[in-house]
C-alpha positions as CSV (number, residue, x, y, z in Angstrom):
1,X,0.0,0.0,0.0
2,X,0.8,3.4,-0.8
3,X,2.1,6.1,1.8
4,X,-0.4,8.0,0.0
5,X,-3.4,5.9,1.3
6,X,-2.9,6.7,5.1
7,X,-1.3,10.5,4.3
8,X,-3.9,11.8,2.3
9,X,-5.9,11.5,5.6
10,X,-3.7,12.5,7.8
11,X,-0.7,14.1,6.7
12,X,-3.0,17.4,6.4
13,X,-3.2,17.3,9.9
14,X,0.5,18.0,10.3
15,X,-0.8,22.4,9.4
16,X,-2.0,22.3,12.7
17,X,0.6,20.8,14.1
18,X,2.6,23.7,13.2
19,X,0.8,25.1,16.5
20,X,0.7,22.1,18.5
21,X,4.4,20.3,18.2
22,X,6.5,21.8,20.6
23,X,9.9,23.0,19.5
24,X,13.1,21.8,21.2
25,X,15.5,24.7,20.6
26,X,19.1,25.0,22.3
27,X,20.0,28.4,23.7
28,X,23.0,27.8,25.7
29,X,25.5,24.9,25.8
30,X,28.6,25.1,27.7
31,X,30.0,21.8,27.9
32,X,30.3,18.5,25.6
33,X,29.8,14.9,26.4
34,X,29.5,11.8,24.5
35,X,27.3,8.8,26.3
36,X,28.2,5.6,26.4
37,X,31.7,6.9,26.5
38,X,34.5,8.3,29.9
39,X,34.2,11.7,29.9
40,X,38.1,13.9,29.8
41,X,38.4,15.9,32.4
42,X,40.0,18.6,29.9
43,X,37.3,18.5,27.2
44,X,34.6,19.0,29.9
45,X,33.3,22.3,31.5
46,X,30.8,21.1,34.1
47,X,28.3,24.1,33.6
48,X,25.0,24.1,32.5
49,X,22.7,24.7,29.5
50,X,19.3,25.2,29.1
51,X,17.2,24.2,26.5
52,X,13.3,25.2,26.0
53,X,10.3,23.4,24.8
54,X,7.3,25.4,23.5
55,X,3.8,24.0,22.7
56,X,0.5,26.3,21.5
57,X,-2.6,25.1,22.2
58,X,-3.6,25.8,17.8
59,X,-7.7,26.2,19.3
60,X,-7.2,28.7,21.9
61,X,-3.9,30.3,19.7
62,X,-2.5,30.8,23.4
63,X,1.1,30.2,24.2
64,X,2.8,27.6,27.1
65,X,6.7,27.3,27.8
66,X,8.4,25.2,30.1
67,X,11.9,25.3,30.8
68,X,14.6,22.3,31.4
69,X,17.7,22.5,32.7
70,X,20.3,19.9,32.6
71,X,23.3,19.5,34.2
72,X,26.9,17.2,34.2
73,X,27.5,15.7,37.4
74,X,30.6,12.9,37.4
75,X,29.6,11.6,34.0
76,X,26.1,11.7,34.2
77,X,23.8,14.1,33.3
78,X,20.7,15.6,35.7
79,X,17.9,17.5,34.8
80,X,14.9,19.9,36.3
81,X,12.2,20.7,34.6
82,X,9.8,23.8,35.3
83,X,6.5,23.6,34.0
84,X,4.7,27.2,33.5
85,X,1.2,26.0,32.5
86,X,-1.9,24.9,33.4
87,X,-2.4,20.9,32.5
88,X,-6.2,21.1,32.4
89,X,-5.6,23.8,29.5
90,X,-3.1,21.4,27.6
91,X,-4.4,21.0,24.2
92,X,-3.9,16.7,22.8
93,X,-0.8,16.8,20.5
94,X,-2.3,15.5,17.3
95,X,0.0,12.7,15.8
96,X,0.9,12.7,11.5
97,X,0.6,8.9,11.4
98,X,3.2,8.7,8.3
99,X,3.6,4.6,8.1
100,X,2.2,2.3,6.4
101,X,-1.2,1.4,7.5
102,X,-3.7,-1.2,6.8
103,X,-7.3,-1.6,7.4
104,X,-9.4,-3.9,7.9
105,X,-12.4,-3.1,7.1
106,X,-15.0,-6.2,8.4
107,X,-13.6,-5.3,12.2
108,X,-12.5,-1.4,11.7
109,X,-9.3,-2.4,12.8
110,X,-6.6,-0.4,11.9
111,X,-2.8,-1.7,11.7
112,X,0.0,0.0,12.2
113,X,3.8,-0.8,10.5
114,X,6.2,1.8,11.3
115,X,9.1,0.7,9.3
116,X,11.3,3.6,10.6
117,X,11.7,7.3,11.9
118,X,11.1,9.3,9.0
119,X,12.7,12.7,10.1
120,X,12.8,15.2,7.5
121,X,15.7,18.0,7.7
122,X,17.4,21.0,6.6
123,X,20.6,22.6,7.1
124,X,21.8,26.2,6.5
125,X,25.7,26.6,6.1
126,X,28.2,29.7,5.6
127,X,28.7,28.1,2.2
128,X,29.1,25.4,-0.7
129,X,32.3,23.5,0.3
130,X,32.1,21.1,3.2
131,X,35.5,21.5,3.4
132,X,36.1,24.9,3.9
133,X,32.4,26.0,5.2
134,X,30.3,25.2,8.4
135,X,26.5,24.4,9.4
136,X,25.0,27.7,10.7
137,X,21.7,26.2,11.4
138,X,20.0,22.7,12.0
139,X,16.4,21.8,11.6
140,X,14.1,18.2,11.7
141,X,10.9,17.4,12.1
142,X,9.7,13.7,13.1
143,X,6.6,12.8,11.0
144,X,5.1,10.8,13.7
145,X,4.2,14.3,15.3
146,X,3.8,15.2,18.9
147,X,5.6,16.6,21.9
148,X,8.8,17.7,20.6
149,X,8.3,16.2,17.6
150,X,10.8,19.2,15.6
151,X,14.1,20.5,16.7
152,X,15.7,23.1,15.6
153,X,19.2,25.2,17.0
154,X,21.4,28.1,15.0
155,X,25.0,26.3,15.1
156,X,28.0,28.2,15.5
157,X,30.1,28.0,12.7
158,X,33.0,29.9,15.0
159,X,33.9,31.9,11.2
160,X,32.2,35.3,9.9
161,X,28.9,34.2,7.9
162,X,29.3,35.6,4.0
163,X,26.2,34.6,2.3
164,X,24.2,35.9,4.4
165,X,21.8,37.4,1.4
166,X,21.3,33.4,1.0
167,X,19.2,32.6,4.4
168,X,19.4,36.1,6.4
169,X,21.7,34.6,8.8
170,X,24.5,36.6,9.7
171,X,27.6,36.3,11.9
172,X,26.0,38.2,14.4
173,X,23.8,36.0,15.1
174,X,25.7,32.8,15.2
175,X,29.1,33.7,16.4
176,X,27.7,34.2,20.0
177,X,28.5,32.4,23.5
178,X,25.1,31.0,23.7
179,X,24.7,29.9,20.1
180,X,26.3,25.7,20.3
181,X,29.1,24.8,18.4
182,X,28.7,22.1,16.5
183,X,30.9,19.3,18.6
184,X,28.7,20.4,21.8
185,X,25.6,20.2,19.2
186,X,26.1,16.6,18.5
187,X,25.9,14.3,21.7
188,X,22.1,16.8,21.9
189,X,21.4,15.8,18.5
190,X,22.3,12.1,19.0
191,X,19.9,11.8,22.8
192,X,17.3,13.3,21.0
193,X,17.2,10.9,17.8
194,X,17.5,7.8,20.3
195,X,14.4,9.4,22.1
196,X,12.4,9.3,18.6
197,X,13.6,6.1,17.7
198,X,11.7,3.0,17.5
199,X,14.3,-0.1,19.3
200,X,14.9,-2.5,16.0
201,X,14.2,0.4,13.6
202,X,16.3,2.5,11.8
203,X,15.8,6.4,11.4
204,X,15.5,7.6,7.6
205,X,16.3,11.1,7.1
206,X,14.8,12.9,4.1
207,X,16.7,16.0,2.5
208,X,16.4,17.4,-0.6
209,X,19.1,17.3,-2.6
210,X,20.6,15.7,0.7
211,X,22.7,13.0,-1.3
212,X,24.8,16.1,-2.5
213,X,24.8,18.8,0.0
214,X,23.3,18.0,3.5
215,X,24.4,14.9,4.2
216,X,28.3,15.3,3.4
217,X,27.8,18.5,5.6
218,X,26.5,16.5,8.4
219,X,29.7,13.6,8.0
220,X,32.2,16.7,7.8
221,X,31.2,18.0,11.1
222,X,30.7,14.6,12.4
223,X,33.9,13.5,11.4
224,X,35.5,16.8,13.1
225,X,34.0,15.8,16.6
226,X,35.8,12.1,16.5
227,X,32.1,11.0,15.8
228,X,30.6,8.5,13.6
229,X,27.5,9.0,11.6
230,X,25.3,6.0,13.4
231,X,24.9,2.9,11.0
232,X,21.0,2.9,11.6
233,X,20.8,6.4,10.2
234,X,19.2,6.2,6.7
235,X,19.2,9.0,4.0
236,X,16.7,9.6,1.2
237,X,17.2,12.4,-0.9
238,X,14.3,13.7,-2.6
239,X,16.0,15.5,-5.9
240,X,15.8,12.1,-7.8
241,X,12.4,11.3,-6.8
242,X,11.0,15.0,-8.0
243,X,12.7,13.9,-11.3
244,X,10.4,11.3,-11.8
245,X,7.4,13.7,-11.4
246,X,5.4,14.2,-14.7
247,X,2.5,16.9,-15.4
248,X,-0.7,16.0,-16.5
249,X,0.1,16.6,-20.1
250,X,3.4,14.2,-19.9
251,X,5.6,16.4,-20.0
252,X,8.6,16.9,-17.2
253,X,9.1,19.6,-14.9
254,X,11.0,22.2,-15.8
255,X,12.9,22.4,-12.5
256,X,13.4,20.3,-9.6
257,X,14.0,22.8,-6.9
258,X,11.9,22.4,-3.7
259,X,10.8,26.1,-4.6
260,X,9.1,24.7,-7.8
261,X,8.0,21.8,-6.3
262,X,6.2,24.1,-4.1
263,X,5.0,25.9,-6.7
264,X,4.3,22.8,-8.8
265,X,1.7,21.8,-5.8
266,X,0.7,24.9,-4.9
267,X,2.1,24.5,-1.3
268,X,1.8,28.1,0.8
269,X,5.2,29.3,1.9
270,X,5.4,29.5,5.6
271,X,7.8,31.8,6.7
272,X,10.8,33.6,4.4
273,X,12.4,30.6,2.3
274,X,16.1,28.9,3.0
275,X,15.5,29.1,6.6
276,X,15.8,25.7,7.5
277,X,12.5,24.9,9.5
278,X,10.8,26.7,6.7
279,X,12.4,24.4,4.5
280,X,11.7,21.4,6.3
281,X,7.5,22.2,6.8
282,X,8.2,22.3,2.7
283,X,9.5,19.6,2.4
284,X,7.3,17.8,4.5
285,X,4.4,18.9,2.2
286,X,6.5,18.0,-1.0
287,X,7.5,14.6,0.0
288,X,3.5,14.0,0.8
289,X,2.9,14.7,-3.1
290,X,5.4,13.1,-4.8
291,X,5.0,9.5,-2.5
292,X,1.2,9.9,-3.6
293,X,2.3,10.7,-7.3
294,X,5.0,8.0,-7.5
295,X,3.2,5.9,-5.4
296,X,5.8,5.0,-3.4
297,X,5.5,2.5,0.4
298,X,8.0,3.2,3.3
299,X,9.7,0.0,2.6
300,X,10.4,1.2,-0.9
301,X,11.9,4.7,0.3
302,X,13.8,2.3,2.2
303,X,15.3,0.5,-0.6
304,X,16.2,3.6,-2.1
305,X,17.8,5.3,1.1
306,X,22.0,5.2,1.5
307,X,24.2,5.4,4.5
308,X,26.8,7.7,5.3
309,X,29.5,5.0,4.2
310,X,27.9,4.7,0.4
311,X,29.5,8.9,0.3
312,X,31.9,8.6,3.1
313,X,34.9,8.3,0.1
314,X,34.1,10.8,-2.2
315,X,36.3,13.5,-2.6
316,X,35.1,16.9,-1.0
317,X,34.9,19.8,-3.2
């Protein structure tokens, strides 16, 4: 079955989750640690950072916040939360269910098989070469919706920002104290995946034109840290499948760029373009349409994903 035959009933949900997924945003970070592994005593700071979650109740359009504090103690991490709202004004998170699903009609069952974590993701950088440039800004949502279901963080690239007419990020904005570095970014980035993660699955991460540009960012910075791209990490990369797109007359699109695929399904823009959340509520529309179109199963986006190793060798530019 088609991801098309459970999305076109519920991925439309996933507008007004825009107002009900809370956001997990990093605003200060002051120390690095990698789990699973001994801490060094001269890599770590022991001071805390604080991260915030935000939720909006999308009837009422009113805003909740809480706050979460974690700190290092001895090689393990401690945390405090403080909840400013009221629970019996908590509006239900709606969930995208964005699996395969079968049903059974005779009973009104309804079936379930979530092959994977589909997170879909953006990056904004200071430039084209993976070599020379850094990630500015990080962005994902996970299709299964919810609390904290997107995450999002600038990134300091610890360089000035040149291309900032690109995204509107300048190095104002991300060459600050509070802004993470990408090696404190990624032992945040790796919890939060394992917290979305199915056990036994793997997570698929969808980019467009990921194969080429997002991806090889994201093993550059990894490989900077001393850190591995995770084997169970997936990547699909949606520039091949928008190739296969047809209109109704036959003919091919003229471009493949997630702008004209957003014009091509008259998808609203939501916020200013190459801002990476922006671009990742795109995308999420985009890869709705083209899995209908194509016709296309989780499984098979499965078959069709490659790992960090099936890049890891080619030559940066």
């Amino acid at each position: 079955m088609s991801l098309a035959a459970m999305w076109s009933g519920n991925f439309h949900q996933i507008r007004n989750s825009l107002g009900c997924n809370c956001c997990f945003r990093l605003f200060r970070l002051h120390t690095e640690f990698i789990p699973g592994k001994v801490l060094d005593a001269g890599r770590c700071n022991p001071r805390s950072f604080t991260t915030r979650s935000e939720g909006r109740n999308w009837k009422s359009q009113s805003s909740k916040s809480s706050s979460i504090n974690l700190k290092l103690h001895d090689g393990t991490v401690g945390s405090s939360t403080n909840i400013n709202t009221n629970q019996s004004q908590l509006h239900e998170f709606k969930a995208i269910q964005c699996y395969d699903l079968q049903e059974k009609i005779a009973n009104q069952k309804v079936i379930i098989d979530r092959s994977a974590t589909i997170l879909v993701f953006d990056i904004e950088t200071s430039g084209f070469s993976r070599r020379n440039e850094r990630i500015i800004e990080f962005a994902l949502r996970d299709l299964i919706g919810g609390k904290n279901s997107t995450f999002q963080t600038l990134v300091n690239p610890e360089k000035d920002v040149l291309n900032a007419y690109v995204h509107g990020i300048s190095t104002c904005m991300v060459n600050r104290p509070d802004v993470p570095r990408f090696k404190e970014l990624v032992p945040i980035l790796l919890q939060y995946v394992r917290s979305r993660q199915m056990a036994g699955k793997p997570v698929l991460w969808v980019a467009h034109n990921g194969r080429r540009f997002d991806v090889p960012f994201i093993i550059e910075e990894f490989h900077r840290c001393s850190e591995e791209v995770p084997a169970d990490w997936l990547f699909v990369d949606t520039l091949p499948l928008a190739r296969q797109l047809v209109k109704p007359d036959g003919s091919r699109l003229t471009s493949s760029s997630l702008k004209a695929l957003r014009e091509h399904y008259d998808i609203p823009l939501v916020g200013p373009a190459h801002r990476a959340m922006q671009d990742v509520t795109t995308l999420c529309y985009v890869l709705q349409r083209i899995t209908f179109d194509l016709k296309l199963t989780v499984p098979e986006l499965i078959d069709r994903a490659f790992r960090a190793s099936d890049i890891i060798k080619v030559p940066p530019p």
